[in-house]
N, C-alpha and C positions, 0 to 999 in steps of 0.2 A: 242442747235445744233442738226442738223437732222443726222449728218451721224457717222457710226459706226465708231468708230480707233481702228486697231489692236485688231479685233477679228475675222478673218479667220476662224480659227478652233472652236472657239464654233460657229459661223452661220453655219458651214457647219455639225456640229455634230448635231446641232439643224433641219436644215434642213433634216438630213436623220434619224434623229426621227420620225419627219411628215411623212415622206415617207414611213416609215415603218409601223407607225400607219393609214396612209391611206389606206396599202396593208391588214390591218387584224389584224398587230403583235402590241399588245398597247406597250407604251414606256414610259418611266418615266426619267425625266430630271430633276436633280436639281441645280440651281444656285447659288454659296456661295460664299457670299464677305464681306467684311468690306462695311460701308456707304459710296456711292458714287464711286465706284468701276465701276460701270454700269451693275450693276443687272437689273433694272427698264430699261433700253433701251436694253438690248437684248430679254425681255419681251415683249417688244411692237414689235422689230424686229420679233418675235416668232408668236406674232399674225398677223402680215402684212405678213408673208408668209404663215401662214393658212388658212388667208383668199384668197390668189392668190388659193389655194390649193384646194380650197370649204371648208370646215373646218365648222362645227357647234362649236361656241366660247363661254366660257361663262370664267367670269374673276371675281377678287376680290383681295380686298389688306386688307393687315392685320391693322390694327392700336391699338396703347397701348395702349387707353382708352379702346376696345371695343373688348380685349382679354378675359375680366369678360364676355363677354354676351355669353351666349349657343347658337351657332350655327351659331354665328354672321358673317363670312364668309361664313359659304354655304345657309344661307339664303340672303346675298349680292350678291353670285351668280346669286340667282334664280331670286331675286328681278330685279336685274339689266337686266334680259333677256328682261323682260314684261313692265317695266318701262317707255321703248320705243311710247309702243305702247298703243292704245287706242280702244275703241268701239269691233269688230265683231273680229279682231285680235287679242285684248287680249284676250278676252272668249275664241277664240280656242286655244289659246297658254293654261293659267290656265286648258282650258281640258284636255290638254297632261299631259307628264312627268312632264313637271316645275310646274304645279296644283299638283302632285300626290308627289313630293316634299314637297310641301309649305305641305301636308296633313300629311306626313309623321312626320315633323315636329310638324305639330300641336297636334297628337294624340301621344306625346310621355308621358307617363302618370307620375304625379307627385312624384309616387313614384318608379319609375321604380329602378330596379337592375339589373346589366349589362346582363341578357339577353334580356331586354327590350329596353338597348343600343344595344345592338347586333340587335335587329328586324330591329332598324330604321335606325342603319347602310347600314343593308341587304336593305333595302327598298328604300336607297338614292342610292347603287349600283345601284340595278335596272333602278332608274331613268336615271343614265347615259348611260345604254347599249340602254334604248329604245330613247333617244338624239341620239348616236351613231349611229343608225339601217338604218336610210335614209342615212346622212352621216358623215364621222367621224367625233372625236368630240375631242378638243381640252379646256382643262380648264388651266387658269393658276393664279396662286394664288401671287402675290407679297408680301416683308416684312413680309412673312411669320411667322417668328419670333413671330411677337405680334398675330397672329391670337389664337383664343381659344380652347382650351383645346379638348371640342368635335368634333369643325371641323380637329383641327391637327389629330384625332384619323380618320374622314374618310378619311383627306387624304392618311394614312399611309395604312386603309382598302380599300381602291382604289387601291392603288400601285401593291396589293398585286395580283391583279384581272383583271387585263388590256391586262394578257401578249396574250391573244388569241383575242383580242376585238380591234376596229378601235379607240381606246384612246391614244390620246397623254397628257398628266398630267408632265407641266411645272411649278417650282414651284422656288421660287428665295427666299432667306434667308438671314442673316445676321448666322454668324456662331454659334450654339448652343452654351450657356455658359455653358452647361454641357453634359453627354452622355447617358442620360436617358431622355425618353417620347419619346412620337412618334413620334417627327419631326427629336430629333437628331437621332430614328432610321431610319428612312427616308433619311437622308444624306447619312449614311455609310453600307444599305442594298447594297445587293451585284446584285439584279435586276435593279439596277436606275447608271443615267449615271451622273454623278455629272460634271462639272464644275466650275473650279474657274478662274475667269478672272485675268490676271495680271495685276500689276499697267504699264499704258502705257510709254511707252519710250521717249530719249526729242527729236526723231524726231517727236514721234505724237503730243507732247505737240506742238511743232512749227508750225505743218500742221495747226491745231486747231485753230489757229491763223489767218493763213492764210487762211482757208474756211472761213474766219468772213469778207474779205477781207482786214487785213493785211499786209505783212509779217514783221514778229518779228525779234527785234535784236538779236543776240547770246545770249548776256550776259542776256538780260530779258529771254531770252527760260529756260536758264541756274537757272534763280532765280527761273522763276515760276515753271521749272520740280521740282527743291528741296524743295521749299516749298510744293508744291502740294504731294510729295511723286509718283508722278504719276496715282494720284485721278482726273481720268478725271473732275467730277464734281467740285472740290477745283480746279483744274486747269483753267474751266472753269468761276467758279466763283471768282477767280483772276483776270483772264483777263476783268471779269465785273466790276471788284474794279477799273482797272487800269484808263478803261474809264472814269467810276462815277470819280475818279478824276482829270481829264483830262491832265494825262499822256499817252503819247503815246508810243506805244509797240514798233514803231520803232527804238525811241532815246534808246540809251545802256544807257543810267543818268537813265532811268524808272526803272531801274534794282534795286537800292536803294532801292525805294519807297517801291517795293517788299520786302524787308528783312523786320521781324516781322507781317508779314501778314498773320496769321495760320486760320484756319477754322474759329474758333469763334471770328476773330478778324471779318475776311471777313465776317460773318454773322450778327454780329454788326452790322458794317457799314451800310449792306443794310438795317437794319430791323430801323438805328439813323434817317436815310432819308425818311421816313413814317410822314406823318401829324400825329397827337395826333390821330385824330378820327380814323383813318386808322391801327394805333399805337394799340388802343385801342379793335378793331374789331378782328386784327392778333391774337391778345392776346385769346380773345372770342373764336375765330374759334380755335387755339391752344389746349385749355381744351376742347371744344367740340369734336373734333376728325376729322377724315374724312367723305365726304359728310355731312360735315352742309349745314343745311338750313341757307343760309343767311339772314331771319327772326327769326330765333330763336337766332343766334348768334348778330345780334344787339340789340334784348334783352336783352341779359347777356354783351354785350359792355355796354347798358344804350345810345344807339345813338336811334334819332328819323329817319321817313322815310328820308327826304333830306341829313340828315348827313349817313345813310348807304348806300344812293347809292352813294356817292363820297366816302364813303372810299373804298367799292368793285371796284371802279374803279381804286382808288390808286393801290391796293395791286395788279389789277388782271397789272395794267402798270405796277409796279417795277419786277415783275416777281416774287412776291410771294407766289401767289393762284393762281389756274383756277378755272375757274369757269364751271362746266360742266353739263348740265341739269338742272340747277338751282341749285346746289350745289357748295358750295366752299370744295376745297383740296388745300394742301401747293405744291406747286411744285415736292418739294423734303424733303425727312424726315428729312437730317441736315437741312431744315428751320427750318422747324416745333421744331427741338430740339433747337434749337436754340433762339426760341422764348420760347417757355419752359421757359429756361434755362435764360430767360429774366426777366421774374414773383418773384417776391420774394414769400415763402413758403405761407406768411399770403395772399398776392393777389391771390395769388393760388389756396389758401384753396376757399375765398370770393368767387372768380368766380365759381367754381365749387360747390359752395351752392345755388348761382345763376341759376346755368344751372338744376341744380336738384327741384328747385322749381318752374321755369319754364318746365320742363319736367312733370313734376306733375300735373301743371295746364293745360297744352297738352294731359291728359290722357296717356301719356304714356307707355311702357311696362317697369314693373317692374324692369327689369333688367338692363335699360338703366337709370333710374333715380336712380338705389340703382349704378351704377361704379362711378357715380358723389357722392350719398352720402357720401359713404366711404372716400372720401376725402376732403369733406365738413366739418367745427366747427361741432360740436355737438349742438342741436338743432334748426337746419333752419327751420327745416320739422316734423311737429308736429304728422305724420303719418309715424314715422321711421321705426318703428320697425316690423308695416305691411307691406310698402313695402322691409326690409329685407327680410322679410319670403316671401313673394310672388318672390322675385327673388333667393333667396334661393333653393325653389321650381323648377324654371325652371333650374336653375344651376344641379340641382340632378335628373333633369328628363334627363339631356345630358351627366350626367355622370361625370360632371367635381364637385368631391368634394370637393376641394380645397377653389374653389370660394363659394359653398354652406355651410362649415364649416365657413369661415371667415363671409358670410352675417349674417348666426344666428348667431356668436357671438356678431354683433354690435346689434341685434335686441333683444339681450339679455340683453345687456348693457341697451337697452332702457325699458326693460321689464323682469326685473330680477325676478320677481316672478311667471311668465308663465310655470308651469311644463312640458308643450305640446310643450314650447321652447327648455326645457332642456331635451326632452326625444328627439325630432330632432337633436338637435346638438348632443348629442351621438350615434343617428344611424350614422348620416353625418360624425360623426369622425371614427365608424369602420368600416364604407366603406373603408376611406379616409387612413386607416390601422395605426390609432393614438388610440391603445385600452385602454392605460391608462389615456387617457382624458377623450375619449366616457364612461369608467367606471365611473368615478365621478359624470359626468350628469348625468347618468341611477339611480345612487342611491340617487342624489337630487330631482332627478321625482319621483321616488319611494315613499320619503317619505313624499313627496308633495301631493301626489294623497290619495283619500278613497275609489276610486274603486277597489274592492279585484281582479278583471281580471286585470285590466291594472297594477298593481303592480305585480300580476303575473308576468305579460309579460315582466314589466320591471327588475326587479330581475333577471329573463332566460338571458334579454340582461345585467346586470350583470354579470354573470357565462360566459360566449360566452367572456367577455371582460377580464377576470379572465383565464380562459383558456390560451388567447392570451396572457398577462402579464405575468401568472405566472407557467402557466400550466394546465395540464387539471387535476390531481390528484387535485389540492388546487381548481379548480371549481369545482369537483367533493365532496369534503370534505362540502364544501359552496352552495352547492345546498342542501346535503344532511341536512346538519344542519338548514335552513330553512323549509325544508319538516318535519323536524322531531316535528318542533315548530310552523307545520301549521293546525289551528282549523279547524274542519268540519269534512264532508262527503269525505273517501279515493279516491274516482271518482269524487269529487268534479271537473268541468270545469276549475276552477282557478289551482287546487293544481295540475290535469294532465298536465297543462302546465310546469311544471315545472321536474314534472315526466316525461316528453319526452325530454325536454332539460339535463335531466340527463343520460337518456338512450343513447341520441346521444352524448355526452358526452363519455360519457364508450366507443361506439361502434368506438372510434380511438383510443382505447389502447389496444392491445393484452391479456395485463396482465389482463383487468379489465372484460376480458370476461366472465369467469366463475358468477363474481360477476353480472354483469351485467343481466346474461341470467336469475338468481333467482329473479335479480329486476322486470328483463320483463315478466316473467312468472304470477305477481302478474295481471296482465292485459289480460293474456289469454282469461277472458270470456267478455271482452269487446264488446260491441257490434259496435264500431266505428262510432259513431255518430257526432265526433267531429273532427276537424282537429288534435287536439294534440292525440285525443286518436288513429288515425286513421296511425299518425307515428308511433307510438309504437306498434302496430300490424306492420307494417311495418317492424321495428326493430327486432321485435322476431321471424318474418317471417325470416329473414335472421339469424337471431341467429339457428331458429329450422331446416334451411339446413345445418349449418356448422358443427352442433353439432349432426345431422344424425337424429333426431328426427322421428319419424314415418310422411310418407311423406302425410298423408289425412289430420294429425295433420296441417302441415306445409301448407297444401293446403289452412285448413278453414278458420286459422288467415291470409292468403294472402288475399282471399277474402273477408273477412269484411276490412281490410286495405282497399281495393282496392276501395270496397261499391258502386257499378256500376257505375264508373269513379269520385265517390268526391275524391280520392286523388289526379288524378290529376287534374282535376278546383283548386285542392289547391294549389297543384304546377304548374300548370301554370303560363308561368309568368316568373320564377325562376330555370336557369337552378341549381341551387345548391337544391331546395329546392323540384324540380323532382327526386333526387337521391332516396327519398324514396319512391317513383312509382316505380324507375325502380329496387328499392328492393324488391319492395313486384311483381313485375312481373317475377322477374330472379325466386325467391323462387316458385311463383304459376306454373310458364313454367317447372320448375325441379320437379314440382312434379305431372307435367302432366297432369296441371289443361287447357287444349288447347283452349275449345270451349270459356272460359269466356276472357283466352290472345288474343285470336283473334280479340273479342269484342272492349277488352281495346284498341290494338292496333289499330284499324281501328278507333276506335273514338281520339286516340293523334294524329296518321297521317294528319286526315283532318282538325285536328286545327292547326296542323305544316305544312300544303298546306297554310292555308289563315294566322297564324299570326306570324309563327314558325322564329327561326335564324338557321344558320346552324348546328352550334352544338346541338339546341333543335331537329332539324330534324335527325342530330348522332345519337342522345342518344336512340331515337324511334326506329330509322332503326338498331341500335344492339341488342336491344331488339326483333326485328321483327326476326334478324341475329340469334339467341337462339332458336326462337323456329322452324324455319324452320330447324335447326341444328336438332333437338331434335325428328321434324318432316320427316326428310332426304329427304327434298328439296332441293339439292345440288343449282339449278339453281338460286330459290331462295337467300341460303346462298352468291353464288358469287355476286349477284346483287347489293346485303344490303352492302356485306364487298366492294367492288368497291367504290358503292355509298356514303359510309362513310367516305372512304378514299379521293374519290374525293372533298367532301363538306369542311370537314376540312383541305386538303392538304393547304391554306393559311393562317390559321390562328394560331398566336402565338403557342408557346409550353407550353401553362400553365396545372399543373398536370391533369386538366379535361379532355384537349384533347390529349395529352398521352396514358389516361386511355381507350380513345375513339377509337384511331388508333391500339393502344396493343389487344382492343377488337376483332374490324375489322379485323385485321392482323391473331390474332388467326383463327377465321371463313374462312378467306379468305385461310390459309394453309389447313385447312380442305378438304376445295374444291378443293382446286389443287391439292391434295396429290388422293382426290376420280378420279379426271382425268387424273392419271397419269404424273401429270407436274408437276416433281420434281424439273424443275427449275423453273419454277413459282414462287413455294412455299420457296423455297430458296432467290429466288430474293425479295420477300414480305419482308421475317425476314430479309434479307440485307437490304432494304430498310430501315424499322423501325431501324435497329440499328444507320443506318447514319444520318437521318433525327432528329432521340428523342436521340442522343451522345449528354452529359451531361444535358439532360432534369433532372426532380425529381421523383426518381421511385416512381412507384403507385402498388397498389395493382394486378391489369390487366397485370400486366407484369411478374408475377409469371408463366399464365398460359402458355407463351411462351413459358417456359420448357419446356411443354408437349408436344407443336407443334414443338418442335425441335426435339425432342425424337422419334415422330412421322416420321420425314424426314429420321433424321437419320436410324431409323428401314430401312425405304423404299430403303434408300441409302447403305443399308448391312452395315453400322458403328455399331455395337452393343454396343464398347466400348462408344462412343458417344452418345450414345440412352441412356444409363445407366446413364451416369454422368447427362444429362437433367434429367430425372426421379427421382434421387437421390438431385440434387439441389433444383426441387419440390418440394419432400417430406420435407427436412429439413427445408424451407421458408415457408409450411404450416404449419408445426408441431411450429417453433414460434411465428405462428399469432392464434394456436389452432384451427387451420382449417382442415379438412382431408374429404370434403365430396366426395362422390362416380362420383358426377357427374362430376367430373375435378380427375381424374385419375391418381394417379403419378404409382400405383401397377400393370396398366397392359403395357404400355411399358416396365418398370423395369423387370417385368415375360418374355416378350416378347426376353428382350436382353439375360437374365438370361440363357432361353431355347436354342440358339443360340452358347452359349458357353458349355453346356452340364451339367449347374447346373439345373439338373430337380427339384432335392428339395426344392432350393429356392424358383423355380419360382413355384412349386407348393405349395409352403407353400405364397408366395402374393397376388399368385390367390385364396385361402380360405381366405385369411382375407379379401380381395376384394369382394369375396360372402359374407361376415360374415356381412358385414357393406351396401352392398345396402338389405342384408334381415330384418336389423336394420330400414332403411329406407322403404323397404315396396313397392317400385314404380313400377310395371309390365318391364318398358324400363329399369329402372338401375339393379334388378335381371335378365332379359336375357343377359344382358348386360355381366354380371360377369358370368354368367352361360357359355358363349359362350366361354369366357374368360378359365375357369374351363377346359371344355373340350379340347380346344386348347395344353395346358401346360399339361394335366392330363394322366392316363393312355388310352392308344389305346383299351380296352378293355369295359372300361365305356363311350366312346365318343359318342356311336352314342345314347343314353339313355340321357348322360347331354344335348344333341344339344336339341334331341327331346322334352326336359324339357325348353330348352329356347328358342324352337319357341311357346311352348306354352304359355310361358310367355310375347313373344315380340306382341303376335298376338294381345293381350289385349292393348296394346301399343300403343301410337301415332309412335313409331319411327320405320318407313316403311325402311329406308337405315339398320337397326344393324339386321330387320329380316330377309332382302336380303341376307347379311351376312351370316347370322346365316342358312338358306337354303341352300346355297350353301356351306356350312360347312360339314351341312347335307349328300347333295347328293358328295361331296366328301370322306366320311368316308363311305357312303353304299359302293362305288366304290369300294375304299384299301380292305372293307371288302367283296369282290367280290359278292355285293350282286346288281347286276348292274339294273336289272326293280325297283329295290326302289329308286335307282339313281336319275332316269330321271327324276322324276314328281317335288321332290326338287328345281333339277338345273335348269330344265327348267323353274319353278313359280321364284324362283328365280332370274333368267336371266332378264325375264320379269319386275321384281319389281327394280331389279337394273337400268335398261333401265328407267321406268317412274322418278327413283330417281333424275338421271343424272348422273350415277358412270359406265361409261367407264371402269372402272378397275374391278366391278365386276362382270359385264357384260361380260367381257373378262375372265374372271376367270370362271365362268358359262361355256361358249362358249368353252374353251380348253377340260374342263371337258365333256362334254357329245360330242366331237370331241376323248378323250380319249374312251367311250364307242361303238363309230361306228358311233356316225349321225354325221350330216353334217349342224352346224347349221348357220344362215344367216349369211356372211361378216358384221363386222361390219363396216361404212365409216362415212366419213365425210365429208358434201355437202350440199348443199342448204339450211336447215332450222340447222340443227344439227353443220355448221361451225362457226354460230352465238356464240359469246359469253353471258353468263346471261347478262351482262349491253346493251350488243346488243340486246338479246330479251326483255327489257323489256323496252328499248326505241321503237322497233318497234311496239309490244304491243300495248302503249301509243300512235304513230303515227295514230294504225289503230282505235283508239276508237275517232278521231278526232281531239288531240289536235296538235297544234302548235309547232314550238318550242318553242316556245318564253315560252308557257303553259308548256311543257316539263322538260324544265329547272327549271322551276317555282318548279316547283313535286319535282326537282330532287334537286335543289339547286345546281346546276352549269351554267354556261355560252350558252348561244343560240349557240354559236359556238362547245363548246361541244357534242351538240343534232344535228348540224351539221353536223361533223366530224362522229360522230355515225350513222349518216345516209347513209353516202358515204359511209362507210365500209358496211353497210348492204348491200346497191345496188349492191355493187360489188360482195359481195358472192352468193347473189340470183340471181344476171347474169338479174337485173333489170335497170330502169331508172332512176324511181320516186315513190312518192308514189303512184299514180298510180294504178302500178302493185303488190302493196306490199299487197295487201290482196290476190289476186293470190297464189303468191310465198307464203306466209306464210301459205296458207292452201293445 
């Protein structure tokens, strides 16, 4: 039946979805019902008004066989667009997005680790903004439910990303049996407009009737609403029962007939009424899934050509299939289960050894022939346990470990002596976060193997798995105890593999620090030639900042870590396995190693332009975020913390990105506190508190303290400024951290002075000098220097200043000798020594201006206004009312690129780079771009 009953309110909620998503604002719909509810028809309604709409459509439905395959819905999507078409139209079609999908897919590499999911996630995004761009774009996903594992994850990274984009993403479900994974979070996201259909009422059941051109007796309206429950479908397929047995709806006696007539009776019935061959085919298509090929599936029936085309014929009469493009689908999924539900276990198993052997000798893809094996007798297919592993492979290249853990264990079964099995199936299992599974294979590979690396390697993923079971002390104890009992050369390749998985090890226990830092010291003069040796420089690079170690020491183990970009081609790839880049970068940036981090950085950026995810683009731009901090590039800094925040603003709350927004957030108060926008900076730390409220604290969220302390100073709360400072200091002192360059000593001096305890806060500010002249660094001695004179006596101040501009000038950090200047020229002032004044505040003045600190600029400005001159207004207008993310999209505009390239850079939406544009115009009192090189210069 063509027409809708009694859904008013979801067609019209549906239709001002579209409307919405045609005006710009994407929208996300979900449909949830029990089977036969009419999900699947207000889908199709969904699409018939998209299309009145113009609507670029692209569809797919889920199916249980073909939930095992990676990707197997959004490559149903893509497929289905092109499938159409043929000759000069395909080619440009596969030249577009739908080509640069299908490529996306294809290059997702076999071993990838979810930041390699994460690319291809980001890459299919893509694909739908540039669908979207001519005109909007409507996807809708049916029976969602069975679809697979890695498309459920884009749909849910879709959802997340629409709200500014002409996307509409329709998506229809059977209700989760649980409330975890992406699709049940997808239902009850607080962005998506759900829908649940009710079961229809027994006026609609009797209309129903009557569109058929009946009208139905009472008493039959009356059986069929109760038995149907108000399941349009069972309603409707009742009243096909009634026909098939030629009772008529009108006589109230039909009404009997109706009693014991429950779903799987009525599907019975229709599937008893099938010729054998027709019988036998249903069966065939059943196991095979949706779009079979009806050659393939008379195959696995065992019918010849005459007998498959009359049964296609039967089935597609009774109304059990369509047949659509040359494929058979069931109608509706109660057939299909129904038919199932028909097979006994052993015809079941048969046929689906059938379809797998037959897929096999079709060249098939891996992954479609092992969902059949797995429910196939054991031994059909004498090439089992290759195509396990090969679908294995594509299972773990989309992220779904579930299905790549269960294929290697069948292919294990078939090949139980394969060490290279059993060390797979143990990665696959602590992906899959099963670590005392994955443990038992690593150390039956182990002792499988005679190569002294790969036993190496696999013992490390022993201890990782040991860790996870039992702790990191007991991997700790069992790394060491094999290291102790391991022959050779102590720099041995093999035995450093294990010495870095120890190191990293130690470096998540507070307690294990000390121990740890003697371990890594043994490694000092390494020359970093290897990847393992080159984390452990790494490692001790971050050990020699926490522990204050002389900062050229901390410089030179950075740099061989670093070893002119192999750490990261090592980590590439792996946003877990980049942390120790961006350790050995933090260390080398603290210790004022600039010309070589700028290096590094521009070579990670441009591989995070062409192969990056968002978070891998984070983790770069907080790093960029550190050293312009360091550098007092205030513009800079707001640009990175915006841009960070912006990139990951959709995705999950997992500890990483936490760590990542806590980073940002820091930097970004920074800035706004040098702008004087205290509520800025307040608004940021509000944000972050409501956004990550019962996230998992991370390390990164320590330094918040700081930047609270900071506000607070600005905000005249001292008592507040204290209590940050002092929560600081306690949460480093139990991690045995206290380096200079994250400061709990000079807001706490700062509140301290404020309240008229001179002593204390002079005695924090000496142990604050005590500890950056420990470290050695030009920037962290003026730093504390400035610091010193500040809290110190009026008598020594303008001596300590003069000591710490001389120290800062050595310095990359252009903003603390701003500072530190205008420090200067206001203690010559007090000290009425006013021509020494001027030449300070006014360089000063100047450095704070190129910095982007308004604030000390204005502090300069009052000052030499307190001596007699008259120094410029400062305003804010035409290039200087831009914000950092505003100028560094205009920037980007005037070096030619797009938006579309823009966003690309940027890792946000074309709409974004939009919206940033229109802001721009309207400050510079412009049009377009145009004028924007004008205005901007």
């Amino acid at each position: 039946m063509d027409t809708t009953l009694e859904r008013p309110d979801e067609l019209n909620r549906i239709a001002a979805a579209l409307d919405a998503a045609a005006a710009g604002n994407g929208q996300v719909v979900v449909i949830e019902g029990q089977a036969g509810i009419g999900k699947t028809h207000l889908v199709r309604e969904t699409r018939a008004m998209a299309k009145q709409r113009g609507f670029v459509r692209m569809q797919a439905v889920g199916d249980e066989l073909e939930s095992a395959m990676a990707w197997g819905v959004v490559r149903q999507m893509v497929e289905r667009s092109i499938s159409r078409y043929s000759g000069a139209t395909r080619e440009a079609i596969i030249a577009g997005p739908t080509g640069r999908a299908l490529e996306a897919l294809a290059n997702a590499r076999p071993d990838a680790g979810d930041a390699e999911v994460a690319r291809t996630l980001h890459a299919l995004w893509w694909v739908a903004v540039d669908l979207a761009s001519p005109r909007p774009l409507l996807v809708t996903v049916d029976d969602a439910q069975w679809s697979d594992l890695p498309s459920q994850r884009f749909l849910s990274y879709l959802s997340r990303r629409v709200s500014d984009l002409p996307i509409a993403l329709v998506v229809a479900t059977r209700p989760p049996p649980d409330r975890f994974g992406p699709l049940a979070e997808l239902t009850v996201s607080r962005h998506v407009e759900r829908l649940l259909p009710r079961p229809l009422t027994r006026r609609a059941v009797a209309e129903m009737s009557t569109l058929r051109g009946t009208k139905p007796a009472a008493k039959v309206v009356d059986a069929v609403h109760a038995a149907s429950g108000g399941n349009p479908f069972l309603a409707e397929a009742l009243y096909d029962e009634l026909i098939a047995m030629d009772r008529p709806v009108d006589d109230p006696e039909t009404a009997k007939a109706v009693t014991g007539l429950g779903p799987s009776t009525v599907s019975r019935a229709m599937l008893g009424r099938l010729t054998p061959d027709a019988l036998r085919l249903a069966g065939a298509v059943a196991v095979l899934g949706t779009r079979t090929d009806p050659w393939l599936a008379g195959n696995v029936a065992g019918l010849e050509a005459e007998q498959l085309g009359a049964a296609v014929e039967a089935l597609v009469a009774a109304n059990v299939v369509e047949a659509d493009s040359g494929q058979l689908n069931f109608l509706h999924p109660v057939i299909h289960e129904a038919m199932l539900s028909t097979l006994g276990a052993f015809e079941c198993a048969a046929l689906h050894g059938k379809a797998a052997v037959a897929l096999y000798a079709e060249r098939a893809q891996a992954d479609r022939i092992a969902a059949h094996l797995a429910l196939a007798p054991n031994g059909v297919l004498p090439e089992a346990a290759t195509v396990f592993q090969e679908a294995a492979t594509r299972s773990l290249a989309a992220g779904d470990t579930a299905t790549a853990s269960k294929y290697l264990a069948r292919a294990l079964e078939a090949d139980p002596e394969n060490a290279s099995l059993q060390r797979d199936l143990g990665l696959t299992l602590m992906r899959a976060g099963d670590a005392r599974a994955a443990r038992e294979h690593f150390r039956a590979a182990a002792e499988a193997t005679d190569d002294v690396q790969q036993r190496a390697e696999l013992l490390g993923a022993v201890a990782s798995a040991t860790a996870a079971v039992d702790g990191a002390l007991t991997a700790i104890a069992e790394l060491q105890g094999w290291l102790d009992g391991w022959p050779g050369d102590p720099y041995d390749p093999a035995r450093l593999t294990l010495e870095a998985r120890l190191g990293v090890t130690r470096s998540f226990l507070p307690g294990e620090r000390r121990i740890a830092s003697v371990h890594l010291h043994r490694f000092k003069d390494l020359p970093g030639n290897t990847p393992h040796a080159r984390t452990l420089l790494a490692l001790l690079a971050q050990s020699g900042r926490y522990e204050v170690s002389p900062h050229l020491e901390v410089a030179n183990t950075a740099e061989r870590a670093l070893r002119h970009g192999a750490l990261f081609k090592d980590s590439a790839g792996s946003a877990d396995t980049l942390v120790s880049w961006l350790l050995a970068m933090m260390s080398l940036i603290a210790a004022d190693g600039i010309d070589l981090a700028r290096e590094e950085i521009a070579q990670a950026q441009a591989w995070v332009r062409r192969h990056g995810s968002p978070i891998e683009f984070a983790m770069v731009a907080n790093v960029n975020d550190f050293l312009a901090w360091r550098c007092g590039d205030l513009t800079a800094v707001e640009a990175d913390s915006d841009g960070v925040l912006a990139a990951v603003a959709p995705e999950e709350l997992t500890p990483q990105v936490v760590a990542l927004r806590a980073t940002a957030v820091h930097f970004g108060v920074y800035a706004a506190l040098e702008r004087g926008d205290l509520a800025g900076a307040a608004a940021l730390l509000n944000s972050f508190d409501e956004q990550c409220a019962g996230a998992p604290p991370v390390i990164a969220m320590l330094w918040l303290h700081e930047a609270r302390a900071r506000l607070a100073l600005d905000q005249d709360d001292p008592d507040l400024a204290l209590m940050h400072a002092y929560r600081l200091r306690d949460e480093m002192a139990a991690a045995q951290m206290d380096a200079p360059a994250v400061p709990w000593r000079a807001p706490a001096a700062l509140a301290l002075l404020r309240f008229g305890d001179e002593t204390t806060a002079r005695a924090l500010a000496a142990d604050h000098l005590a500890l950056a002249q420990q470290w050695g660094g030009s920037a962290d001695l003026g730093t504390a220097l400035r610091l010193v004179a500040k809290v110190g006596e009026s008598g020594s101040r303008i001596d300590t200043l003069t000591e710490a501009i001389a120290m800062l000038e050595r310095s990359p950090s252009q903003l603390e000798l701003a500072k530190a200047l205008v420090d200067l020229g206001e203690a010559y002032r007090v000290a009425n020594r006013r021509t020494e004044a001027r030449e300070p505040l006014l360089r000063g003045g100047e450095l704070a201006a190129k910095c982007g600190s308004p604030v000390q600029r204005q502090r300069a400005a009052e000052a030499l206004e307190a001596l007699g001159d008259r120094p410029r207004t400062l305003t804010s207008s035409g290039q200087d009312s831009l914000t950092a993310s505003e100028r560094r999209v205009a920037g980007l505009a005037l070096s030619g690129r797009t938006n579309r390239d823009i966003a690309q850079e940027l890792f946000v939406s074309p709409k974004t780079v939009e919206n940033h544009l229109g802001r721009i115009y309207v400050k510079l009192g412009i049009t377009g771009r145009r004028e924007l090189a004008r205005a901007m210069t």
